[in-house]
C-alpha positions in Angstrom: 0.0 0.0 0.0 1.2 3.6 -0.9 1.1 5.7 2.3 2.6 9.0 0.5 0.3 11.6 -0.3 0.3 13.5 -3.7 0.9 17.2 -3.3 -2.4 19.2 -3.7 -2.9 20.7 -7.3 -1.9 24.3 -7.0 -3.2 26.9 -9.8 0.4 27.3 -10.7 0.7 23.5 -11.0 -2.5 23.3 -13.0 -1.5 26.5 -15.1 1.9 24.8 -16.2 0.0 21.0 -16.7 -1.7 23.1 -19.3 1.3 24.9 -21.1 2.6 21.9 -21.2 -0.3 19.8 -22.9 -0.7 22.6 -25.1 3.3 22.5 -26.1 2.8 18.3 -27.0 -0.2 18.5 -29.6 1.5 16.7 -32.3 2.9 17.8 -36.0 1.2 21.1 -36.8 2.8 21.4 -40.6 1.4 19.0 -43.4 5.3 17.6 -43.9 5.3 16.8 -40.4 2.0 15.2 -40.3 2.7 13.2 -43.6 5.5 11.9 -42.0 3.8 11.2 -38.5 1.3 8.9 -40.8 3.9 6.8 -42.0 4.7 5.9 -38.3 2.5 3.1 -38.2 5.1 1.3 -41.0 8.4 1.1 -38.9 8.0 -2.6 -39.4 5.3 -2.2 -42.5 4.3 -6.0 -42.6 0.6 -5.3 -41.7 0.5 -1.9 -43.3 -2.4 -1.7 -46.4 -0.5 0.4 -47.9 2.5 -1.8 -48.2 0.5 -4.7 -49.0 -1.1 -2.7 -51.7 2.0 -1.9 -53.1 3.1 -5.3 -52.9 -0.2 -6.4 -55.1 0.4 -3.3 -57.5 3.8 -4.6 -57.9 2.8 -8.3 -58.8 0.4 -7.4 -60.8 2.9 -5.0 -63.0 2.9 -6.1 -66.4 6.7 -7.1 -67.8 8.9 -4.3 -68.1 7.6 -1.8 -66.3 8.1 -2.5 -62.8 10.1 0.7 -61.9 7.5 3.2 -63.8 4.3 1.4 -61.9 5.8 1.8 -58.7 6.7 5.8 -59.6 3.1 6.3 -60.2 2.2 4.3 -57.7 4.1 6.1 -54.7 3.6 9.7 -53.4 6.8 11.2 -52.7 6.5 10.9 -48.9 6.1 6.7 -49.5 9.0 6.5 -52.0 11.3 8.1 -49.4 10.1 5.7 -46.7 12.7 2.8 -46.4 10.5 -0.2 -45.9 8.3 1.1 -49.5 11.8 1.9 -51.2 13.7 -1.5 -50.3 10.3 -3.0 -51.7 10.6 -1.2 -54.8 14.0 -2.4 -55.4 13.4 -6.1 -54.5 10.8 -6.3 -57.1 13.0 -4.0 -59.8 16.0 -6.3 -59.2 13.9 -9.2 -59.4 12.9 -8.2 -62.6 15.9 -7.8 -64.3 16.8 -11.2 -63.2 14.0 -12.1 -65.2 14.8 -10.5 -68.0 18.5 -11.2 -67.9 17.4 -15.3 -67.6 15.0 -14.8 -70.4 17.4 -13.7 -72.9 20.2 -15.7 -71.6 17.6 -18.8 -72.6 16.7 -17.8 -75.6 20.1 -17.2 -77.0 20.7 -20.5 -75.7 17.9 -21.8 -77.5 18.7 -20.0 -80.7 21.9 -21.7 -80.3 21.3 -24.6 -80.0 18.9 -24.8 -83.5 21.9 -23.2 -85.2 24.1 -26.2 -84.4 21.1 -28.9 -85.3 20.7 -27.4 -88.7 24.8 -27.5 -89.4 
């Protein structure tokens, strides 16, 4: 059991409790409560907007992974690392893609040119 006694609310106490609360309301310009929105997505996993992006991104047709997530993104998202690693993931993943793709079909094309000699 707590036997001390709080001190007694003086009007000088209460009078600085509320300069103080008034101080602490939050981001006041829009930057600041842009940024203050993207809190929420330190670790992103859950976020619906990185999902979203995630489904945008899949969805992308060939080729144009890096101009789908430009329009995609406001600029306050594309500067966010969690949004900008995913970005890259799926860009780098694509040129993989491609790179494999054309690496196989020279192959391919290769390969007819020594059946037909």
């Amino acid at each position: 059991m707590y036997l001390r006694k709080y001190p007694a609310l003086t009007p000088a106490r209460l009078e600085a409790n509320r300069r103080n609360a008034r101080k602490s309301t939050g981001p006041r310009t829009a930057r600041g409560k842009a940024w203050s929105r993207l809190n929420s997505l330190r670790t992103g996993a859950r976020s619906s907007l990185y999902l979203g992006l995630w489904k945008t991104l899949w969805d992308a047709p060939p080729c144009q992974m890096a101009s789908t997530a430009r329009a995609t993104l406001t600029p306050q998202l594309a500067g966010h690392p969690l949004f900008a690693e995913a970005v890259d993931l799926f860009v780098e993943a694509e040129i993989a893609v491609v790179q494999e793709s054309r690496c196989h079909r020279e192959a391919m094309e290769e390969s007819r040119k020594a059946k037909r000699c």
